[in-house]
C-alpha positions in Angstrom: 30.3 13.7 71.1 33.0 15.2 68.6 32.9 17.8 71.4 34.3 15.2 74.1 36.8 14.1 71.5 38.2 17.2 70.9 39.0 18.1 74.1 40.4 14.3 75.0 42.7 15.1 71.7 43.5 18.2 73.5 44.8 16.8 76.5 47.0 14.3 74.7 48.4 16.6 73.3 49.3 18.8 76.3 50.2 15.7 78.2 52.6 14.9 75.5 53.8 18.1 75.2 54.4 18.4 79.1 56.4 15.0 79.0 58.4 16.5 75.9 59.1 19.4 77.5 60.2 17.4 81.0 62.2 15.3 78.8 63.7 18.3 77.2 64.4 19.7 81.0 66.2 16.5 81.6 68.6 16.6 78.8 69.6 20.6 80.0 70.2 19.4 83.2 72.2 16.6 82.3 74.0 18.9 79.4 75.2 21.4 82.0 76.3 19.1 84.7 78.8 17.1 82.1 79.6 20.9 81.0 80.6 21.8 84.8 82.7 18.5 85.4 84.0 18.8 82.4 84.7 22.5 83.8 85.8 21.1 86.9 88.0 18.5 85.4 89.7 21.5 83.0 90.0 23.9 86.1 91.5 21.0 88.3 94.0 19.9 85.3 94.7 23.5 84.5 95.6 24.2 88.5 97.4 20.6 88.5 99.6 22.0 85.9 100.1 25.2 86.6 101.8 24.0 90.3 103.4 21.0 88.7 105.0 24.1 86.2 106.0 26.1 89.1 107.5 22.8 90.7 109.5 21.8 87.4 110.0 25.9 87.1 111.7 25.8 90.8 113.7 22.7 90.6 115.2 24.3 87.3 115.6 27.2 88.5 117.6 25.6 91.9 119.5 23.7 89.4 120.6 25.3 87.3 121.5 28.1 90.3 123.7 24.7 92.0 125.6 24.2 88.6 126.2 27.9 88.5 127.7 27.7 91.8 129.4 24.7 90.7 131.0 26.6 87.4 132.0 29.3 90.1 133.7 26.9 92.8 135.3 25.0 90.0 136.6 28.5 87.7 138.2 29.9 91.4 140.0 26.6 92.0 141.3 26.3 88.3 142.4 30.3 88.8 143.9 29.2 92.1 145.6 26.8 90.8 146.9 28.8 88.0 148.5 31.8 90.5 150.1 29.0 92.4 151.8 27.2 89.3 153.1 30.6 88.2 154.4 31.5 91.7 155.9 28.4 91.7 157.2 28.8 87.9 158.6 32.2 89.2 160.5 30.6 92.1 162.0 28.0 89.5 162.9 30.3 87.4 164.9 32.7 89.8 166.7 29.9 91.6 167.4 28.5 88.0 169.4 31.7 87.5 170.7 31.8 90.9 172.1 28.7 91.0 173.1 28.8 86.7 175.0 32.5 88.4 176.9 30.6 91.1 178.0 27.6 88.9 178.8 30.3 86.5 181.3 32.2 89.5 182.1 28.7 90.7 183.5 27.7 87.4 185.5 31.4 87.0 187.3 31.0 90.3 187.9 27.9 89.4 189.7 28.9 86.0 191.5 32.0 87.8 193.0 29.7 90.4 194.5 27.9 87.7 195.9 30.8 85.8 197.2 32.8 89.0 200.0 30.7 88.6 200.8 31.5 85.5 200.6 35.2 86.3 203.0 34.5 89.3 205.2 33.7 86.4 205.4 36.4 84.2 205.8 38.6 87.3 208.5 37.1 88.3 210.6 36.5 85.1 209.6 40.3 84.2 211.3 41.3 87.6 214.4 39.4 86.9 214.6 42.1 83.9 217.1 44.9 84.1 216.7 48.5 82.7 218.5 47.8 79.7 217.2 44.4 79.0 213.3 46.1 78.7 214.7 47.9 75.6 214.6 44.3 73.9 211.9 43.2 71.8 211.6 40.2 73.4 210.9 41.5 76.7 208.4 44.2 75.9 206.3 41.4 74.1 206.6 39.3 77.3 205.3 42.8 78.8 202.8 43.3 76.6 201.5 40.0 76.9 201.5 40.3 80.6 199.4 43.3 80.1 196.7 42.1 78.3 196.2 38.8 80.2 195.9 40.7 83.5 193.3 43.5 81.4 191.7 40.5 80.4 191.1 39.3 84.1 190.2 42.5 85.7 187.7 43.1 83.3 185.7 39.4 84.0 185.7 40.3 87.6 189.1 40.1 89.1 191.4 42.7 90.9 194.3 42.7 93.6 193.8 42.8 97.7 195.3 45.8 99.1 197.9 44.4 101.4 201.1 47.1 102.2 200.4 49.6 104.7 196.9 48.0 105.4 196.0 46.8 108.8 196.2 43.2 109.0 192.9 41.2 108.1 192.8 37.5 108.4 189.3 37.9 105.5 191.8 39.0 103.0 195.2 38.6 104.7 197.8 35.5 105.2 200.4 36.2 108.2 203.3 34.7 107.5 205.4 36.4 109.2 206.1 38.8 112.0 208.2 42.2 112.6 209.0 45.3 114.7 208.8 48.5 113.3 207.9 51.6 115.4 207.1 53.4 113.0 204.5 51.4 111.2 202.8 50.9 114.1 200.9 47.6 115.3 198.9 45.1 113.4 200.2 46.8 110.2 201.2 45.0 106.9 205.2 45.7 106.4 205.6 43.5 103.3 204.0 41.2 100.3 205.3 37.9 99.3 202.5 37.2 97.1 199.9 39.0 95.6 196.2 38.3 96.7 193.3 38.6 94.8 189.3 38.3 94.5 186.7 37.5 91.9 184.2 39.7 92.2 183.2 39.7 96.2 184.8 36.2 96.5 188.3 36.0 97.8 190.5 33.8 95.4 193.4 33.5 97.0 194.8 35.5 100.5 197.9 37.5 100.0 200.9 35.9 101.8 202.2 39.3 104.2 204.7 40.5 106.8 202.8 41.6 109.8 204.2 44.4 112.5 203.7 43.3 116.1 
């Protein structure tokens, strides 16, 4: 009888054992399939980021690649526009001076005109002058003064038109009146009444001349 017992104990026991040991099983097998989703989950968030990286990585990259061609585009039209408003500020510059050149010569002749006249003058009156009047005082310091005013001139730009002995040139020349004269020959200036000058390449005034037929 305690035989049969024992052995019943026995079985209990291995039966409960077994159904621990199922259990147990269970448990694994439930362990390591939340340990491979979990897995799975990590692998698929890991992949999820790593191609949402490489999209952010991309789009940055083509960004900033379009501002840097932006910064390009936007230094060669500011350098563009720098040649052209120096160019420009060069042609200002030289036709500033071209045109501050010309008033300049403008207002000479202008001022020359006015004192030709006076030059007229003191030719004259000095020719009026006989040899032993220039002994005076008075008449050398009309000479002198003559001198100097006419140094003065030629020096800013002016000096006399070759006229006697010339041929005739209406650029530089004024007909005003006509002779034979063999011996000159034709289209030949015989005589000056008046003197004709220029201001640098500008003619100021023609000289007034006796022309040979």
């Amino acid at each position: 009888m305690e035989d049969k017992d024992n052995t019943m104990n026995e079985l209990n026991q291995d039966s409960v054992a077994g159904e621990n040991e199922l259990e147990k099983d269970n448990i694994d097998s439930e362990v390591i399939d939340d340990t491979m989703e979990d897995s799975d989950d990590e692998i698929l968030e890991e992949v999820e980021e790593t191609s949402e990286g490489e999209v952010k990585k991309s789009f940055f990259k083509k960004d900033k690649k379009e501002k840097k061609d932006k910064k390009d585009l936007k230094i060669e039209e500011l350098n563009d526009r720098l040649i052209r408003t120096m160019a420009e500020f060069d042609n200002f510059r030289k036709r500033s001076e071209k045109e501050k050149s010309q008033m300049f010569e403008i207002g000479a002749r202008d001022i020359i005109e006015k004192v030709l006249p006076v030059i007229d003058n003191f030719e004259r009156g000095l020719g009026t002058i006989t040899e032993e009047e220039k002994e005076n005082a008075f008449a050398q310091g009309i000479e002198k003064i003559y001198k100097q005013l006419v140094t003065s001139l030629t020096e800013a730009g002016l000096k006399t038109i070759d006229a006697v002995g010339q041929e005739f040139n209406p650029n530089f020349h004024n007909a005003v009146m006509h002779a034979e004269d063999p011996e000159l020959g034709e289209n030949i200036v015989a005589e000056e009444f008046q003197k004709g000058y220029m201001y640098k390449d500008t003619v100021v005034r023609h000289s007034m001349v006796k022309v040979v037929n």
